[in-house]
Structure formats: structure tokens, C-alpha cells
N, C-alpha and C positions, 0 to 999 in steps of 0.2 A: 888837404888830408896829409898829417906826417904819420909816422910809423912810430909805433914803440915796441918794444920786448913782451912778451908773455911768456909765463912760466916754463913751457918748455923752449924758449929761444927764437919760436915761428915770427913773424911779421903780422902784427894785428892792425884792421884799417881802423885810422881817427879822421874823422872829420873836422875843418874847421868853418866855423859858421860867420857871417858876415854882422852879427849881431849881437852884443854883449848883454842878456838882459837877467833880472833878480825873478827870485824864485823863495817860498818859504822852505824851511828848514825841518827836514821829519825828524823828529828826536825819538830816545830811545834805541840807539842802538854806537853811542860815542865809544869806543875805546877808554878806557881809566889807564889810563897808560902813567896819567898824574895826577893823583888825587885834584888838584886844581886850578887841571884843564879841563874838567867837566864842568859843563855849564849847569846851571842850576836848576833849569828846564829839567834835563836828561837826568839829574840825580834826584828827581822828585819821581818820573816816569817809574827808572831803574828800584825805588824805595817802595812801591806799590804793585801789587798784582795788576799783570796785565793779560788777558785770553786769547793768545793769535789761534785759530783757526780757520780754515778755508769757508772763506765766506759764502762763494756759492754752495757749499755744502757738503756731501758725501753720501756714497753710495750703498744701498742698504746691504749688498754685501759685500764691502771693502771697509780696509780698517780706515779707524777715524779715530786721529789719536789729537790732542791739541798741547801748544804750551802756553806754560806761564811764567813770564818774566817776575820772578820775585826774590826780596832778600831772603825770605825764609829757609832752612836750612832742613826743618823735619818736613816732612810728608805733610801734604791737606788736602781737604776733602772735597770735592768736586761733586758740582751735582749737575745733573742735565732737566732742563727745564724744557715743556712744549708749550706752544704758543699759548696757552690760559694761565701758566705759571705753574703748573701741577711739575714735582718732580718726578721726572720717569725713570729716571736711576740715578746710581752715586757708587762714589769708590774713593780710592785713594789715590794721589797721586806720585812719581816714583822724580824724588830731587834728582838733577844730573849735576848741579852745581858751574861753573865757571864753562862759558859755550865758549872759548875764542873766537869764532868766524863774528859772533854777533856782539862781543865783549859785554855779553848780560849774563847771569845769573837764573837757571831754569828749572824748572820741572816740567814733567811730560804727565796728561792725562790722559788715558787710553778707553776709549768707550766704545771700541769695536764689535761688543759683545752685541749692542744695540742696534737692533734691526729695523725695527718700526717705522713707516713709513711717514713724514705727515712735512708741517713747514713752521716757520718762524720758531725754531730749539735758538735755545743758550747755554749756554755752558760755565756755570757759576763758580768761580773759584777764589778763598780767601777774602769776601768782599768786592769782587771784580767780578765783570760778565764779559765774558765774549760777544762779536758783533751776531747778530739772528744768522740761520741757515736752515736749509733746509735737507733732507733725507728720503731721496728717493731714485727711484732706477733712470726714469728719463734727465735727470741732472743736467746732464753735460752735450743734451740734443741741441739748445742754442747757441753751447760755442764750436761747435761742430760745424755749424754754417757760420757762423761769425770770423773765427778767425780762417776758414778759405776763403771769404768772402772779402776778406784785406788784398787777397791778389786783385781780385777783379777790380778795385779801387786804385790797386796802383799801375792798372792797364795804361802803358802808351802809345799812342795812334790808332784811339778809339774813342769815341764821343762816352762819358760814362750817364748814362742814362737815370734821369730822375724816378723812371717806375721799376728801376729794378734798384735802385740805392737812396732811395727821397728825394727831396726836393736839396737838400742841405751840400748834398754830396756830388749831384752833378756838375758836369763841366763838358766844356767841347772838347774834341779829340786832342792832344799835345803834340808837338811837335812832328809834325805834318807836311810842312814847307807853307802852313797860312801864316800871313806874318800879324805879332811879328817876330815869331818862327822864322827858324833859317833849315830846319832840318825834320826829321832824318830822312827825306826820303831820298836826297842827293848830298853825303856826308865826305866831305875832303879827309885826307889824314892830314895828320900833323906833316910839319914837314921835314921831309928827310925820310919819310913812312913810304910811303907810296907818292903817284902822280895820277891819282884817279878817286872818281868817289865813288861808293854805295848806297844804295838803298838800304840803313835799317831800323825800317819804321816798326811799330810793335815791342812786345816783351815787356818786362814788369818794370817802373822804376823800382832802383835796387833799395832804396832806404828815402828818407829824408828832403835829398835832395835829386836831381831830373838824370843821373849819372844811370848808365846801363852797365853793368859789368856781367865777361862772361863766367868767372870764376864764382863768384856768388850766385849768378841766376844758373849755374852748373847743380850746384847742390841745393839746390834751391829745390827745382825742377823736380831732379832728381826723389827728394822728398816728400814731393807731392803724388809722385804717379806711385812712388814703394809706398804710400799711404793707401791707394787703390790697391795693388797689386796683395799686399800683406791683408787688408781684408777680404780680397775674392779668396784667397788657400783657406781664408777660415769660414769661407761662405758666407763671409756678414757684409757682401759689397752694394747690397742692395741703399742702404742708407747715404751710399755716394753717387748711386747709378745717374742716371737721366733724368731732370726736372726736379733734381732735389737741392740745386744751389741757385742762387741770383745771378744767374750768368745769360745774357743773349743768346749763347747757342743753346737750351735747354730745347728737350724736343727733337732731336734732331738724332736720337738712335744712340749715342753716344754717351757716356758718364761724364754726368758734369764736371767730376775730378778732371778728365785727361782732356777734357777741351779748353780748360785753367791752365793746365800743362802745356798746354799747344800751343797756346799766344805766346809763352815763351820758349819754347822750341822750335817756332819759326824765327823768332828771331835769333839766337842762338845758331840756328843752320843759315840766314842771310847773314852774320859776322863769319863766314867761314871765305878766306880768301879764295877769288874765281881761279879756274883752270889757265893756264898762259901766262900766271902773274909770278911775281917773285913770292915766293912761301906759298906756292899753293895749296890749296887744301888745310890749312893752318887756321886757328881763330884769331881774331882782331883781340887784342887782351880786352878793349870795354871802349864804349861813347860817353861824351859826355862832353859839358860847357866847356869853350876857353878859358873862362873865370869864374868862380863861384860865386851862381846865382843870389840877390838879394835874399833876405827873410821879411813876410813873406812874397812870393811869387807862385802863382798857378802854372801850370806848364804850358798851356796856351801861348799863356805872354810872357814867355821865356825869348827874349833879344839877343842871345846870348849865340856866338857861331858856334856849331858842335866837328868837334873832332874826331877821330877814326885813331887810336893807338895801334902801335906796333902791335904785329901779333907775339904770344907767346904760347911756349909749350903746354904749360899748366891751363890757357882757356883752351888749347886746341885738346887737349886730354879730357875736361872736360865736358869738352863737345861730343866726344868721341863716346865719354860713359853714361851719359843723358840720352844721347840717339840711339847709343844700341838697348837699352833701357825702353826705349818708347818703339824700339822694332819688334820688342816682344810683347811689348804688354797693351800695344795700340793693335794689335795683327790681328784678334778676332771681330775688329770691329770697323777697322779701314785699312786694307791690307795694303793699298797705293800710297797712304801716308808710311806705316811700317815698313815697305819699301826704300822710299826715299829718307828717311830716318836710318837705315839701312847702312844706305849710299853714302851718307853726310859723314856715318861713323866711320867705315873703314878707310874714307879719304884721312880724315882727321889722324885717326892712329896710325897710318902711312906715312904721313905730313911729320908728326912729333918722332917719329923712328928718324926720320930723316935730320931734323932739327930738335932734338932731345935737352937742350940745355941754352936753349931761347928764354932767358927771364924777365921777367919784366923788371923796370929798372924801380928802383925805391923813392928816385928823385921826381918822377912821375906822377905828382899830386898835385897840379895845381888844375882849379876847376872839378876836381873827383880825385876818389881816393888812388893811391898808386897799388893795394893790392897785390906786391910783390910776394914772389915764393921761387925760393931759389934752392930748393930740395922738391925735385916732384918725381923720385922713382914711384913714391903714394901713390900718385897721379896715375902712371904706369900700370901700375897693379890694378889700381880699380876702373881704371877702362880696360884693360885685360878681361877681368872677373865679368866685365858686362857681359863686352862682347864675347864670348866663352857662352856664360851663360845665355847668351840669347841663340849662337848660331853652332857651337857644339863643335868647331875646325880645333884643329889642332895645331896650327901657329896661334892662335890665342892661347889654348892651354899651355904651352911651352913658355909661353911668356909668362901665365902665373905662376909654374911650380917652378919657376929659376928665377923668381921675383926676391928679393933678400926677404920683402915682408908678408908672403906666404906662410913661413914662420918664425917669423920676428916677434919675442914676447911683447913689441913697442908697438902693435897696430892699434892695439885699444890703451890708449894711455890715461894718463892720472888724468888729465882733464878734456877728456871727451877729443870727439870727431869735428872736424870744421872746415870751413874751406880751403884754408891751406894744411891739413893734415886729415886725407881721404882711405887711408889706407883697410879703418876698420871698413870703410863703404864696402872694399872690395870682398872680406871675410861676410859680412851681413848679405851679399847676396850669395856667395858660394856657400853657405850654409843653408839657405831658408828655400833657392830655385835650384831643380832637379837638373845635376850633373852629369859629366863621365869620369871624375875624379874618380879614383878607386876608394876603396868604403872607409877604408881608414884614415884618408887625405879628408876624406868629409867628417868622420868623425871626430880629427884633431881643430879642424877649421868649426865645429860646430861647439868643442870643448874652449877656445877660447873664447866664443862670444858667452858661453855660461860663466866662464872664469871670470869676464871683465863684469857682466853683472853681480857678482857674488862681491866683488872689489866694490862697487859704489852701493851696497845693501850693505857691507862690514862698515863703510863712510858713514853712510846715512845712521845709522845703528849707535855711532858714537859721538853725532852730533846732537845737539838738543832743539832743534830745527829738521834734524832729517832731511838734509842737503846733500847728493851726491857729489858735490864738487870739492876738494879739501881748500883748506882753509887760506890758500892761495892761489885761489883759482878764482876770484872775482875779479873779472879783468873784464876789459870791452864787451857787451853783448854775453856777460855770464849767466844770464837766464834760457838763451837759446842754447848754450851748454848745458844746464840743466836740463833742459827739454832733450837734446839728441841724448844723455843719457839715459834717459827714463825710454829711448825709445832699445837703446840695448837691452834694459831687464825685460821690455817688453816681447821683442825675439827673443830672451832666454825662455820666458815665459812657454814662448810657442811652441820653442823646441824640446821642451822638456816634459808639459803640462805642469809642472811644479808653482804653485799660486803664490809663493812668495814673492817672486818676479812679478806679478801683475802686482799685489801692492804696494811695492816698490817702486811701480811707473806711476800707480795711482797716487801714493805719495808727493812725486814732485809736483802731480798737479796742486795737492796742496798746499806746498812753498809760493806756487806762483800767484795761487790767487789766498794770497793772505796769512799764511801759516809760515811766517817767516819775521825777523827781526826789525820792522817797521811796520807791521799787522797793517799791508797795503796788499790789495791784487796790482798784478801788477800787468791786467789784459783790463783795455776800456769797456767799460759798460758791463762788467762782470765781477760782483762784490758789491761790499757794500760801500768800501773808498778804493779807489780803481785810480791809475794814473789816468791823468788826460790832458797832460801839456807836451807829450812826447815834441820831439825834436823834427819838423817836416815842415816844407815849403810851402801846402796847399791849406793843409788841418794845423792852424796857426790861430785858434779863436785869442789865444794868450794876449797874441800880436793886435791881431786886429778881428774886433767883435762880431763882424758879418764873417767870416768863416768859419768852419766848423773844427770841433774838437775830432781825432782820432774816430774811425767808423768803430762800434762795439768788435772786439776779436782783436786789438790791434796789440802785441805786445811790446811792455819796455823794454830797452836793453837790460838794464837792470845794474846792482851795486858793482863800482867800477874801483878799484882802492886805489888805480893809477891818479883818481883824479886831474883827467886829463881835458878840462877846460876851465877856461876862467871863471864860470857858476860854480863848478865843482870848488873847485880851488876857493873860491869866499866863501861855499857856505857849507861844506863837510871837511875841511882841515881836522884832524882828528878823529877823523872817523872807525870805528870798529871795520874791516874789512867787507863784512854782509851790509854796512848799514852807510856803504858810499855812495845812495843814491837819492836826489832831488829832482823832484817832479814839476820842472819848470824847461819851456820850452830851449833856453838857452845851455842846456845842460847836455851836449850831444855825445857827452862820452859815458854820461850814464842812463840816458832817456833819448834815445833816439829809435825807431824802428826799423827793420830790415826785413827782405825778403827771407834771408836766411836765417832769421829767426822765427819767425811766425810760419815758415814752415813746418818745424818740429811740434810747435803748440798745434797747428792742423792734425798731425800725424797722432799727437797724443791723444788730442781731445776725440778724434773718432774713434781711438780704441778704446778711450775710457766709455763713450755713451754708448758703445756694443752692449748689450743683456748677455750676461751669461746664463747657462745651463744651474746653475745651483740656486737661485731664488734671484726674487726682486726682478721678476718679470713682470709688468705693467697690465691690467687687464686686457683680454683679447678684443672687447669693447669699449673702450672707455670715453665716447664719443657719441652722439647721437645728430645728423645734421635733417634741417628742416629745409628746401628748396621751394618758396613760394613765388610765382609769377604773378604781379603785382597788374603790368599793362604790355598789352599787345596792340601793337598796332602793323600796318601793311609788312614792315619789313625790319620793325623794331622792335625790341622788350624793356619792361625794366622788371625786377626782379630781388627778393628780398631770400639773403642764405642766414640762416641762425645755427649755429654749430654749441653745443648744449656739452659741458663735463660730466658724463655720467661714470666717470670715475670717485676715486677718493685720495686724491690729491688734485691741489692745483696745477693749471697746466700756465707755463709761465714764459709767455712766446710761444707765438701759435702760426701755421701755416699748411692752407686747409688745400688739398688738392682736387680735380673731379675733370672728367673729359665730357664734351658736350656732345651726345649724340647724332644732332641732325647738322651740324655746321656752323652752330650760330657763333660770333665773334665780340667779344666783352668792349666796347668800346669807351665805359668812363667807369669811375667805381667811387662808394661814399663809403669810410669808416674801416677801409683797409688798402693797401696796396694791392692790385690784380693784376697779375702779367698772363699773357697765355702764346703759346703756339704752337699752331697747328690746332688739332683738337682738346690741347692738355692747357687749363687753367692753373693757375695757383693764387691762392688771396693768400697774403702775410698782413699781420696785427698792424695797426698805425699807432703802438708804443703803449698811447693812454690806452689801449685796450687789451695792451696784449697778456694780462692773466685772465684767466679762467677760474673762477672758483669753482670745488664739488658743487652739484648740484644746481649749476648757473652757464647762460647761456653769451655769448657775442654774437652780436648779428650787424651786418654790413649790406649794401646794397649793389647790385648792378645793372647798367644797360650796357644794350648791343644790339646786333644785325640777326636777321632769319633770313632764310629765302624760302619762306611758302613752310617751312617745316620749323615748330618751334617744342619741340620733347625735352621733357624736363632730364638732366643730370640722375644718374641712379644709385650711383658708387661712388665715395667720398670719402679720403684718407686726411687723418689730421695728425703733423710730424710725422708723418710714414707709416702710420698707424690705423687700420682701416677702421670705418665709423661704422656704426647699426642702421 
């Protein structure tokens, strides 16, 4: 990994990959920078109406606006088509002319006005059609588990489990100390670090490649539990509670969100250096290979010895605004974990008081990225803001309000929040979790998070894309900047009730999945051309064909103008700013995935698949399930579930829940996946089954065990949503 610059001057991590390989070229989106340097491909594209909208679709009440790449210069006419071909409206569309970020030529068609529920719309314009979509309120229920469900994939030191991710996706635990593993459970430092090792087995790999870092899986973390946390204030936490994700602990009392969080926040509190040692209480900045692992490799068979870096300030700060984070928001549910989460943070913030300008060094790349940041009063502030927030003393509050960036116009800057520039983190919780700031401290700290969203709604507003990010701001990993801003309008949203802010978060979901200058989504398995070569050691089918592609929910980094690898560099030279990116596994500065990315898409996408109060509520029945007991014998069943759409929409990914009465336990299952424990089942679709049409049924079978008592299931929820 070397470092390069990003627009505000921070330190952005690049990877470097062990593997040179080709990749096709998406055209339509080159720069004309000279009439000819445009390749003839791109000015054929650029000559013709093209329809990017969000392939997965839109919500029936959020706006739904699309463009179109064309020469034309006057207005034309737009029609929306439903799946028989009947048009259901028409309008006109409004030129924007010259987009720089995508160096094409637009208009924008707006069909917000259209409510109607149904599936396979197109959107007809000038002789072109947009890819199909669909228009309905449960939309965005599949990538709501999809993309959390990217962490639990990229669990390490833990066997990932065939019946909770297929067959495709399992693997044994990684790096464990089974060889030919060398770690983590006994990791040496580098040397000149320490004279001792740790244990730190667990936590997400960070991207790609088998590196743990604490700086990213900091706000990483962080991201996921404020995704919990920001839906309980608005009472819609039920759709992340307990048994609603693919996770092993389901069942176990707890929301599946914070038990996602937990794998990595124990490991994050086992990098906190022990009591007795030099830098105590401090985080190890990150683990990872002596050398950078081959492409591909699985983490199993990762030969590779793991090292223990220096600690620094910025992971020990970190540590410190993740834990006190999960002291608050884990407390009503396991007050001994929220304790010691506690514990971990005020050693931390103790530690960084002591050692404040511990950085980590730049030269630090080899084997994983070096992730330098050598400005962390951010840092400061927003483990301030946690701990404040969570424990209410007042040496935290003295620390925020004589923070320089308590009121600093720079906490929400032109291009979003990131792991090395945390400071809005620290405003997004002193504004949203109940303080002892005086009311005005709160209202000024509440008026910049509205300010910063009003800033990328003016952005989006004057681009022909409606992109938050300005037009130099595709740098490394520019889509998960998208995404953390979409997650600012969406607190502006909360604090204000003002709805423009919700379509403005709902918005960049549209950029990501397809409403953007190479009409790509840019999350696996979501759209109708989805990237699937992202940049990673394991999901490498590119590489080699018995592996799999990326799990569905996984997102790309996205267009990179740095072009900062050798893919890049052969095969987008020229490229428009929005349209530097190739979907080929060798391309890791613009197609690689990260933990810190696919956070903000988690955070997004459960806000967007909330219902709101104003329509496009789903029927309160839209479900009908049949439970037949097929055979009984001494101590076993087998057993036929038919689960029927008695709605009027397709249901498209499906996952049917029910607790079994007398104790009986599902022991094999035909034509779905069935995990259960405890008393709670859950079947999910096996792919080729997983739509539902109105009016039509899926049925799947199971057996299991009884003991003397064999009662049928009585109550039975499909997507969260109770059946008749």
C-alpha cells in the first residue's frame, strides 16, 4: 500500500496487489478533453440517448427522477412504461447540458409524481429505454440484509458457515494459528515494536486483502451500531433486532446488528495494548501479512507471518469512540459487555492524553496498507463527543467545547467524513443523543449538520447525476463517500422532519445502484449489471473459476480519477472524473471493497427500506403460509411449508420466520436454506426461487427431531412482516 493525496491533503490508503490482470472497458463516460482522444466506442454511446436509472428501483413515495445521456439540446419526451408495455405517464424532460464530473451531455427526467406500485417499468426516452425496475415500498428489504451480511463474510477466526451463506461462500475459520496459518492467536510485533505477542484473533477483514486495521474497523464499527442506534430513536429497530440477519448468534436475545458489531469490537479492545507494557492502554495501529498475500488466496491458507504494528493515537482514539459507543447502545441488553466496553474506552482516552501525537508512519505499507493520519485532534473530538455522550462527566465535556472543531465550519467538509477526518462523527452524535450541553451549544451543533446537508442537496441539485460529492472528489473508495453523505442529509432529515433531506439520502442510493455515468450498480447482486470482479483474495471467481464472485450487498469502491493502478492506468487513461472506473478484479484503486465502505450502504439501505407514515405501506397481510406434516415417525418429521403472495406485488427474496412450539429441531431442509436456534427458525429462498409472484406460492420442505410432542408452527412472518 502507498499513499497518495486527496483533495483535502488527508492521506488516502492504496493498495498494491500481487497481480496484473485485464479487465473490459465501460464506456460512456470519457472526458472530450480532445475531440480525438475519444474513442469511437464512447462517441457512438455519448451520440445516442442513454436511460441511467436505479435499477433496483424506487420508492413509491420518494422521488424518482432518471437521466439521459444525449446530444439533444431541446427538451424530450419521456414516457414510463409497466411491464405490458401500456404507458403510465409522460412528461418532459428538463436539458442540464455539459455534466463535468461525467463529461456527458444530460437531461433529467422526473416522474416522482408516480406512485403506483407494480414491477418491470421502463422509462422510454428519445428512442432509448432504461434497464426494467421496479416501484414498491419493500424495495430495499434485500439489501438491508445483503449488504450487513458482507461483514459476517468477512469474519476472521471463525469458520463461515455453509447454512447461513451457501455452499459457495463457506470456509474454515482464518487465521487461527492452524497451519498453514501462523496467527492471530499468538502475533509478535514488528520488531523494535514490542518483545511480546498477542492474541488477536477475530474482527472483520478490512478490504480485499487478510489486513485488520484499527482505524478503519474504528468507523466502521462505529457505523454499524449508529445504524442500530439511529433506528431505535425512530422506533423502526425492529427490522435489525434479533433473528433478522444471517449471523450464528441470532436468537440469543440480542440484535443481530450489535452482535455484527461485537466481532469487531472484541477485537479492536484485544489490540489495546496490556497493563505493565510500554504504551499502555494504547491500540496497536492494525495486523496484517509480512508480505502481500498472493491473488487469489483464502485466509485459511494464508503462510504468510502476521505482525503487530506500532500503536498509534488515531487507532487508540478510535478504540476509545467505538467502545464508549457500544457502552451505551449495548447497556440495555448486556450491561457486563457495556461495562467492559466501558473500561477499554477510558483506558484508551487516557492512553492518547498521554501520547497525543503518536502517528503512524507513511512508510508502513508493506504487507497492508500504512493508513497514516498525522492530524487527529478529529480524532479527539469525536471520542470526546462519544464518551460525553454516553457517560455525561465533565472532563469529556471540557474536552468537546475547547475542541477547536466544536466549532470549526471544517467538521463537515466538501468531501464527506472518513477515517481519517472524524470530526463530523463527533457533531452527528452531539446532535442526535440527549446531552448536557446548554440548548444553544446543541442547537448550533444541530444547525451544522443541517448546513452540511443543505451543501451536498445545493451539489446534487447542479449536477446531472445528483451526486453529492463535487466534481473532485472521486478519489479512492468515492462511493462510500457518497454513501456517508447521504447518511448526513439523512440526520438532517431527523432533525428537522423536513423530507427533502430523506430524498436526498434516497437519492444517492440511486447513483449507487445505477443512476450514474456508466448506468452500473455498483453493489453485487443488486441491478440489473452490478459489479462482480471487485478486488479480494477469497471472491476471485475472475481469477480462478471454483471461487466465487463477491456475496450480493458487496459494494465497489467506485470511480477513482487518481487512477492509481496498472488496470486503471491501461484501460480508463482519459477518463471523465465519475467514469474512472473498471470492473475487473485487478483494478484495486477503483473496484476493491472495504469494511468502511459497506458500512455506510448498511446504514443507508436500512433507512431507505423503513415505511414511512405518508403511504406505500405494504399490505398488513400480504402473506398466507400453509404448514403440512407430511411423516411422523418415533422421534422424527418431515414436513412441507408453502408460503402463498397474497399481496399485489412480487416479493423478490424472501425469508419466512416461525418458532416451533413443542421443541422440535429442523435437521435437513429441500428448496430453501433453514437455520434455527433455539425455538426460532428462519427458511431463506435458494435464489431460483426466490420471487414470489401475486397470487403464487414457494414451498420448500423439512425434517427434524420431536420428543413425544410434535405441534404444528402457528405464527409465521415473511421479511418481518406477519403472515395470515
Amino acid at each position: 500500500m502507498r499513499t497518495s493525496l486527496w483533495p483535502s491533503g488527508r492521506g488516502r490508503p492504496l493498495r498494491l496487489p500481487t497481480a496484473l490482470l485485464t479487465g473490459a472497458l465501460l464506456l460512456g463516460g470519457l472526458a472530450p478533453a480532445a475531440a480525438a482522444a475519444v474513442p469511437a466506442a464512447a462517441a457512438r454511446i455519448a451520440a445516442t440517448a442513454a436511460v441511467r436509472v436505479n435499477q433496483v428501483g424506487y420508492l413509491p413515495d420518494g422521488p424518482k427522477r432518471a437521466t439521459v445521456v444525449t446530444t439533444a439540446t431541446q427538451a424530450l419526451t419521456w414516457q414510463l412504461r409497466n411491464a405490458s408495455g401500456t404507458v403510465v405517464a409522460s412528461g418532459s424532460t428538463v436539458p442540464r447540458g455539459a455534466d463535468a464530473p461525467s463529461g456527458q451531455s444530460v437531461q433529467v427526467a422526473d416522474f416522482s409524481s408516480y406512485k403506483t406500485t407494480g414491477t418491470g417499468y421502463v422509462l422510454a426516452v428519445d428512442g432509448g429505454s432504461s434497464d426494467p425496475f421496479d416501484i414498491r415500498a419493500d424495495l430495499y428489504d434485500p439489501l438491508r440484509s445483503d449488504a450487513m451480511a458482507f461483514f459476517h463474510h468477512q469474519r476472521s477466526g471463525v469458520a463461515i458457515d455453509a447454512s447461513l451463506v451457501g455452499p459457495a461462500y463457506a470456509r474454515p475459520a482464518g487465521h487461527v494459528g492452524v497451519a498453514p496459518n501462523r496467527g492471530d492467536t499468538s502475533v509478535p510485533c514488528q520488531a523494535g515494536v514490542c518483545d511480546y505477542s498477542r492474541d488477536v484473533r477475530g474482527g472483520w477483514y478490512d478490504a480485499g486483502d487478510h489486513g485488520k486495521y484499527v482505524v478503519n474497523g474504528g468507523i466502521a464499527t462505529w457505523l454499524v451500531v449508529s445504524s442500530f442506534e439511529r433506528a431505535k430513536r425512530a422506533g423502526r429497530d425492529a427490522a435489525l433486532g434479533d433473528s433478522t440477519l444471517r449471523v450464528p448468534e441470532r436468537g440469543n436475545g440480542i440484535p443481530d446488528v450489535l452482535d455484527e458489531a461485537r466481532w469487531e469490537l472484541d477485537f479492536l479492545m484485544r489490540m489495546q495494548v496490556p497493563e505493565g507494557k510500554p504504551y499502555a492502554g494504547m491500540a496497536f495501529h492494525k495486523v496484517h501479512d509480512a508480505a502481500w498475500t498472493a491473488m487469489p488466496t483464502r485466509p485459511e491458507q494464508d503462510p504468510q507471518p502476521r505482525e503487530l504494528h506500532r500503536p498509534s493515537t488515531a487507532a487508540t482514539l478510535n478504540l476509545a469512540a467505538a467502545a464508549a459507543q457500544c457502552a451505551r447502545v449495548f447497556r440495555p441488553y448486556d450491561s457486563a459487555y457495556a461495562d467492559r466496553c466501558l473500561s477499554a474506552a477510558r483506558r484508551a482516552w487516557t492512553a492518547a492524553q498521554a501520547d497525543p501525537a503518536l502517528y503512524a508512519p507513511a512508510t508502513d505499507s508493506t504487507g497492508g496498507g500504512a493508513y497514516e493520519d498525522n492530524r487527529v485532534t478529529d480524532e479527539f473530538y469525536w471520542a470526546a463527543a462519544e464518551l460525553y455522550a454516553t457517560t455525561g462527566e465533565s472532563a469529556y465535556r471540557d474536552a468537546v467545547t475547547s475542541s477547536p472543531w466544536h466549532t470549526s465550519a471544517d467538521a463537515f467538509s466538501p468531501y464527506g467524513f472518513g477515517w481519517a477526518d472524524t470530526a463530523a462523527l463527533g457533531r452527528l452524535v452531539l446532535a442526535t443523543v440527549p446531552n448536557g450541553l446548554p440548548a444553544a451549544d446543541v442547537a448550533r451543533v444541530r444547525s451544522s449538520v443541517t448546513a452540511a446537508a443543505d451543501g451536498y442537496l445545493s451539489r446534487m441539485a447542479a449536477q446531472g447525476y445528483a451526486v453529492p460529492v463535487p466534481a473532485d472528489g472521486y478519489f479512492w473508495g468515492s462511493n462510500g463517500e457518497v454513501a456517508n453523505d447521504a447518511i448526513v442529509m439523512a440526520v438532517a432529515g431527523e432533525l428537522t422532519g423536513e423530507a427533502r433531506y430523506r430524498a436526498g439520502a434516497l437519492e444517492t442510493m440511486d447513483y449507487l445502484l445505477g443512476r450514474n455515468a456508466l448506468g452500473r450498480s455498483y453493489v453485487t447482486g443488486h441491478g440489473e449489471t452490478f459489479s462482480q470482479n471487485q478486488h479480494h483474495r477469497f471472491w476471485a471467481h475472475q481469477l480462478d473459476a471454483s471461487l466465487p464472485h463477491p456475496p450480493a450487498g458487496s459494494l465497489a469502491g467506485g470511480p477513482n480519477s487518481g487512477l492509481q493502478d496498472p488496470v486503471a492506468v491501461e484501460k480508463l487513461t482519459g477518463c471523465a472524473p465519475a467514469a474512472c472506473y473498471v470492473d475487473d478484479i485487478g483494478s484495486y484503486s477503483t473496484n476493491e471493497v472495504a469494511v468502511n465502505w459497506n458500512a455506510p450502504l448498511a446504514w443507508l439501505a436500512a433507512y431507505a427500506a423503513e415505511r414511512t407514515s405518508g403511504g406505500g405501506e405494504p399490505p398488513a397481510a400480504a402473506c398466507a403460509v400453509t404448514y403440512t406434516v407430511d411423516n411422523v415417525w418415533s422421534n422424527g418429521f418431515t414436513a412441507t411449508v408453502a408460503v402463498r403472495n397474497t399481496g399485489t406485488t412480487p416479493v423478490a427474496g424472501w425469508q419466512l420466520a416461525w418458532a416451533y412450539p413443542g421443541g422440535q429441531h429442523v435437521t435437513s431442509a429441500w428448496n430453501a436454506t433453514v437455520t434455527q436456534s433455539g425455538t426460532a427458525v428462519s427458511a431463506r429462498d435458494a435464489d431460483w426461487n426466490r420471487t414470489i409472484a401475486p397470487g403464487t406460492s414457494a414451498s420448500f420442505g423439512v425434517q427434524g427431531t420431536h420428543s413425544g410432542s410434535n405441534p404444528s408452527p402457528t405464527a409465521f412472518a415473511l421479511n418481518g412482516s406477519a403472515c395470515a
